[in-house]
C-alpha positions in Angstrom: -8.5 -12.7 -18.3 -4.9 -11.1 -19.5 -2.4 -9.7 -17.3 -1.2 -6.8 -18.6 1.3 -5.6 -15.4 3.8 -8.6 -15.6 7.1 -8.5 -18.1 6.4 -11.4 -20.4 3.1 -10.6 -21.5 2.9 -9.5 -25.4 0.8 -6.4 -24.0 4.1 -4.9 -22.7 6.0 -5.7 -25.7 8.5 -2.1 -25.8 7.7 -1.3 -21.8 10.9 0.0 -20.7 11.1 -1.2 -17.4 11.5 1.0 -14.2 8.3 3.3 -14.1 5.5 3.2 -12.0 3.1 1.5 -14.2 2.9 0.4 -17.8 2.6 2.8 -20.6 -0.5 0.6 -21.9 -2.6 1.9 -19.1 -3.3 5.0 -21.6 -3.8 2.8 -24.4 -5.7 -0.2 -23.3 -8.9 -1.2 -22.1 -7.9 -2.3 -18.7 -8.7 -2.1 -14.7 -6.9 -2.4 -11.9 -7.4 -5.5 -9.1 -6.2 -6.5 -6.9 -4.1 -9.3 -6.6 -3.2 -9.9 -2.5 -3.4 -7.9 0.6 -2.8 -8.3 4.0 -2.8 -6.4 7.3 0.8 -7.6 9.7 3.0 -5.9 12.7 6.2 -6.9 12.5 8.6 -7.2 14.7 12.3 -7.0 13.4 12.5 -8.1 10.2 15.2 -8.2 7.2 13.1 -9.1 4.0 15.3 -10.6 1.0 14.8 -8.0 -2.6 12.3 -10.1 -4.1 9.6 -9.1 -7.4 6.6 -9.6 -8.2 3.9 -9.5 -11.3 2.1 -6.3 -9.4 2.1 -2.6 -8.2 1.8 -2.6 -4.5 0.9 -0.2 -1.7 2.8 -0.3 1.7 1.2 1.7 4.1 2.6 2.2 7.8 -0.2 2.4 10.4 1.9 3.2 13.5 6.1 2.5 14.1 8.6 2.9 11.6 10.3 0.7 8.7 12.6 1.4 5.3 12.5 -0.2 1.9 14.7 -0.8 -0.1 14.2 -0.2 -4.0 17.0 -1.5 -6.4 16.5 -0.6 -10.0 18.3 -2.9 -12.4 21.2 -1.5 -13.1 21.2 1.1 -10.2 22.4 1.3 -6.7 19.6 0.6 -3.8 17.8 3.8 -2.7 16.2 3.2 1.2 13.1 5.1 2.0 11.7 5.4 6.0 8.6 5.6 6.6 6.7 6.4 9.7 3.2 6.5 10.9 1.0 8.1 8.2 3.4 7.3 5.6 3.3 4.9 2.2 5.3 3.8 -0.6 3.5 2.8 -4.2 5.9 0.7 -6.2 6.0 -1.2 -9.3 6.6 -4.7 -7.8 8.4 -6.0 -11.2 11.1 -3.5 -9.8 13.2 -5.5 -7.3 12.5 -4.2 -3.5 12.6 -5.4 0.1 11.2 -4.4 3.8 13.4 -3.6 6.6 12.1 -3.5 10.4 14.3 -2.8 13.3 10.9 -2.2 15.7 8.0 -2.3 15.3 5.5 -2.0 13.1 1.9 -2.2 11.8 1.4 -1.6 8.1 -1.0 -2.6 5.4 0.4 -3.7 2.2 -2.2 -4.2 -1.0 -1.1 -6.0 -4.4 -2.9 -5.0 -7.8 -2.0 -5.6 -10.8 -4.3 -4.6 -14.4 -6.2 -6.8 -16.1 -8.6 -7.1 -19.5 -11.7 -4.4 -18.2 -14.9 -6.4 -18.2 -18.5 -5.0 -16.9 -19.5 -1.6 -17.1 -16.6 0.5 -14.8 -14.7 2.9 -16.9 -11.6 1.3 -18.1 -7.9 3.0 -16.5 -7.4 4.6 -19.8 -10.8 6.5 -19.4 -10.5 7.4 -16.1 -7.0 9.2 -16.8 -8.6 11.1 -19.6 -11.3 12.6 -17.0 -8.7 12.9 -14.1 -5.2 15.1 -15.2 -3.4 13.7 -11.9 -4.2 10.3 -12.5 -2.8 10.6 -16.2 0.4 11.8 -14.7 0.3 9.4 -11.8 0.4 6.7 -14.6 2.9 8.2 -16.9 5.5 8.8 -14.1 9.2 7.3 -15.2 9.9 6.7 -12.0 9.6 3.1 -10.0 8.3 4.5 -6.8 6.9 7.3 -5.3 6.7 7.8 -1.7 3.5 10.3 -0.1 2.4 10.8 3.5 -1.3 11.1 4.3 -3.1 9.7 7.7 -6.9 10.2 7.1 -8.2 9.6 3.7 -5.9 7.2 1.9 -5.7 5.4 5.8 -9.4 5.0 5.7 -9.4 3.8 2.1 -7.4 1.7 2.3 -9.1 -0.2 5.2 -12.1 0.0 3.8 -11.1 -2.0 0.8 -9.3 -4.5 2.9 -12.9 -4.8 4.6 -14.6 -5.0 1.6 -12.4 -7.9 -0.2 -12.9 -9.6 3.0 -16.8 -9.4 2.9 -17.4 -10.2 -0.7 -18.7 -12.7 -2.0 -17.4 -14.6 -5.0 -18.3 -12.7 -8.5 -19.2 -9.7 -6.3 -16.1 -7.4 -7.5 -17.9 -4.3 -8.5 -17.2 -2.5 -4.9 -13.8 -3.4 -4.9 -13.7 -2.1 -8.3 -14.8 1.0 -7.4 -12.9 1.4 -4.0 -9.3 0.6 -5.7 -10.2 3.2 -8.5 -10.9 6.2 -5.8 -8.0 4.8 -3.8 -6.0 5.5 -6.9 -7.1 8.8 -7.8 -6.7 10.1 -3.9 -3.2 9.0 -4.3 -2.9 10.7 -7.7 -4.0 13.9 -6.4 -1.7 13.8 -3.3 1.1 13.1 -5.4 0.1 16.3 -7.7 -0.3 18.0 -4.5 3.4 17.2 -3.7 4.9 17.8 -7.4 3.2 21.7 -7.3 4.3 22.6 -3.7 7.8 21.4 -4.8 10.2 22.9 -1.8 7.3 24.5 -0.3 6.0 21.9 1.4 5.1 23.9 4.6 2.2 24.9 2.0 1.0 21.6 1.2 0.7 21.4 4.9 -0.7 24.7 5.6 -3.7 24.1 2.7 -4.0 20.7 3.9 -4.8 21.6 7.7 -6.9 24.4 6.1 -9.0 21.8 4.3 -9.5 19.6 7.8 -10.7 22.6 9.5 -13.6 23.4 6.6 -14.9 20.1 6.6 -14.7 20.0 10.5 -15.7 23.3 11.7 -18.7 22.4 13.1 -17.9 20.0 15.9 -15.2 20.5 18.5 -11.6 20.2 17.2 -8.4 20.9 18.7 -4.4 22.0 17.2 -3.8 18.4 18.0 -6.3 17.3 16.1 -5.6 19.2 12.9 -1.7 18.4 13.2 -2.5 14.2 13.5 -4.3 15.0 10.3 -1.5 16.5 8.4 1.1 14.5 10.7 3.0 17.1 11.9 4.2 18.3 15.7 1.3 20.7 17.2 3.7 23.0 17.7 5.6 22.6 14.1 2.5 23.1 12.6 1.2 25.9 14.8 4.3 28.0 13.6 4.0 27.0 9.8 0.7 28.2 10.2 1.2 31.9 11.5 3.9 31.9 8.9 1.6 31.6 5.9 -1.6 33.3 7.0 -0.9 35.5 9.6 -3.5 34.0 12.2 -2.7 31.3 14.4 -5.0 27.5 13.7 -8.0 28.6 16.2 -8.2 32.6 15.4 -8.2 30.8 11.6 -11.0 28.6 12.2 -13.2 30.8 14.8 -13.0 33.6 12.0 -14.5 30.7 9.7 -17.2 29.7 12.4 -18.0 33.4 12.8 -18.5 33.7 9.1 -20.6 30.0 8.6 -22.4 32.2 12.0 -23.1 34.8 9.5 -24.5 33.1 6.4 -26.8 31.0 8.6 -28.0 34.3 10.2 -28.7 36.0 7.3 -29.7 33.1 4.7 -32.3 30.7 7.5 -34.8 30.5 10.6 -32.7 28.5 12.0 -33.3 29.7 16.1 -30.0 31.7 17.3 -29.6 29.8 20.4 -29.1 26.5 18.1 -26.5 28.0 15.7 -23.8 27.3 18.0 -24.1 24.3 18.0 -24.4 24.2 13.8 -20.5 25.8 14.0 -18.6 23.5 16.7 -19.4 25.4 19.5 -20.9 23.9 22.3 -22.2 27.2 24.0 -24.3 30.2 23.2 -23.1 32.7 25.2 -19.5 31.8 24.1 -21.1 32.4 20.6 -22.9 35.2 21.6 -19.2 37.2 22.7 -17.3 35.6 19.5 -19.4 36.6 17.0 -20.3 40.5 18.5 -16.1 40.4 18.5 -16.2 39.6 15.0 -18.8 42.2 13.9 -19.6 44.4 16.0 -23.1 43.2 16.3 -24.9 40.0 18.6 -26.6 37.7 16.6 -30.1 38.9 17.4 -29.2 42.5 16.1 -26.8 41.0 13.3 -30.2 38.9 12.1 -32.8 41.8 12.4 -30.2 44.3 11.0 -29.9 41.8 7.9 -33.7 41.6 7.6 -34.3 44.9 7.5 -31.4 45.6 4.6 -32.9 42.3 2.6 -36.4 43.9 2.8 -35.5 47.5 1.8 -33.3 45.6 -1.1 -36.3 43.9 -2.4 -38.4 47.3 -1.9 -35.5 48.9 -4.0 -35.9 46.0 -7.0 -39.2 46.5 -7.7 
């Protein structure tokens, strides 16, 4: 199976060296695997600039390190990272890993090879996903993102998946490197649009945690680990760009989810609390008449009524 990541293979014949990946990834029928990966805390550590035939991930899970990224011909650029935060490099690009602390981080290898099997190859994928397309054609060596949940859980997922396979059992890890991929392309085209305006990125990214978690009990806290800011940072950001603080935000939400399930099921009102994160009724019962004027019993009959003169009125 050909290599096509390395420098001496005749499939990079006119790669300019020093971007992300190789421009054949739009042009060739090939996948990504990967080549090593391992999970390590270290404890002070001065790593010599070293290469290698492979893109690689370096992902801190709790402390803080640098790396250092030399470009041939260029000065060293350093890069710190802390919890929640990853570099993706092309390894043929001479780098190193600095550690003063401590820290845990997980670090995955992959490199692109012939596509065999029935997976779409990396040229396809791009052409069905704009952000991968530009994630590949970046000039630059390295790119450096900051996300805890998704690309955290993917990442260790994979890892547990290589672990468990069995040999000739690749198609999973297949799959799970090309989603960890296209997560990463889309937080990086996240990044690129916000441009200086980061506390926007932040802002629609804690927006995003609390619509996929409104309906179990969630905290500032919890919303600010996610995007991997200070409560309080975040808190203000947040007033900033919508005018509502994180909890009037997400009770308004809850009070229109309330709504919809009023209006649209049978669903029984003293269970709809729970449906909506919040763990009692009569707390429910003062939100949502604060909201609109109405309980839930009189919002519900009020709504049936309407809905039946409505369909009276159609025909």
């Amino acid at each position: 199976m050909a290599n096509v990541s390395g420098w001496n293979g005749s499939e990079l014949d006119g790669w300019e060296p020093g971007g992300l990946f190789p421009e054949q990834l739009m042009l060739a029928d090939c996948r990504p695997e990967v080549s090593a990966y391992y999970f390590k805390e270290w404890n002070g550590f001065d790593m010599a600039l070293h290469t290698h035939d492979s893109s690689e991930i370096m992902y801190v899970i709790d402390g803080n390190c640098s790396v250092g990224v030399k470009p041939f011909g260029e000065n060293e650029a350093v890069v710190h990272l802390t919890k929640g935060g990853f570099i993706l490099l092309d390894g043929t690009v001479p780098h190193r890993l600095l550690v003063t602390g401590c820290c845990r981080m997980l670090n995955i290898e992959f490199r692109f090879v012939e596509r065999d099997g029935v997976l779409p190859s990396t040229k396809q994928l791009a052409e069905g996903e704009e952000a991968l397309a530009a994630l590949f054609q970046n000039p630059a060596p390295y790119v450096v993102l900051r996300e805890f949940h998704d690309v955290h859980q993917l990442l260790k997922n994979l890892v547990l998946e290589l672990d468990a396979a069995a040999s000739g059992q690749e198609l999973m890890p297949q799959l799970m490197l090309a989603e960890l991929l296209i997560r990463i392309a889309r937080l990086h085209q996240e990044y690129v649009e916000a441009g200086p305006d980061t506390q926007s990125m932040y802002v629609r990214q804690c927006i995003e945690y609390l619509y996929q978690n409104y309906d179990r009990s969630i905290q500032v806290k919890d919303a600010a680990e996610h995007v991997r800011l200070h409560p309080g940072y975040l808190q203000r950001v947040f007033k900033q760009k919508t005018g509502m603080s994180i909890m009037e935000y997400l009770n308004t939400y809850r009070m229109d989810k309330t709504a919809m399930l009023l209006r649209q099921t049978e669903i029984p009102v003293a269970d709809i609390a729970d449906y909506v994160g919040i763990g009692s009724r009569q707390y429910l019962h003062l939100m949502f008449k604060k909201h609109t004027g109405q309980t839930p019993v009189e919002y519900r009959k009020a709504s049936r009524i309407a809905g039946y003169v409505d369909s009276r009125d159609v025909h």
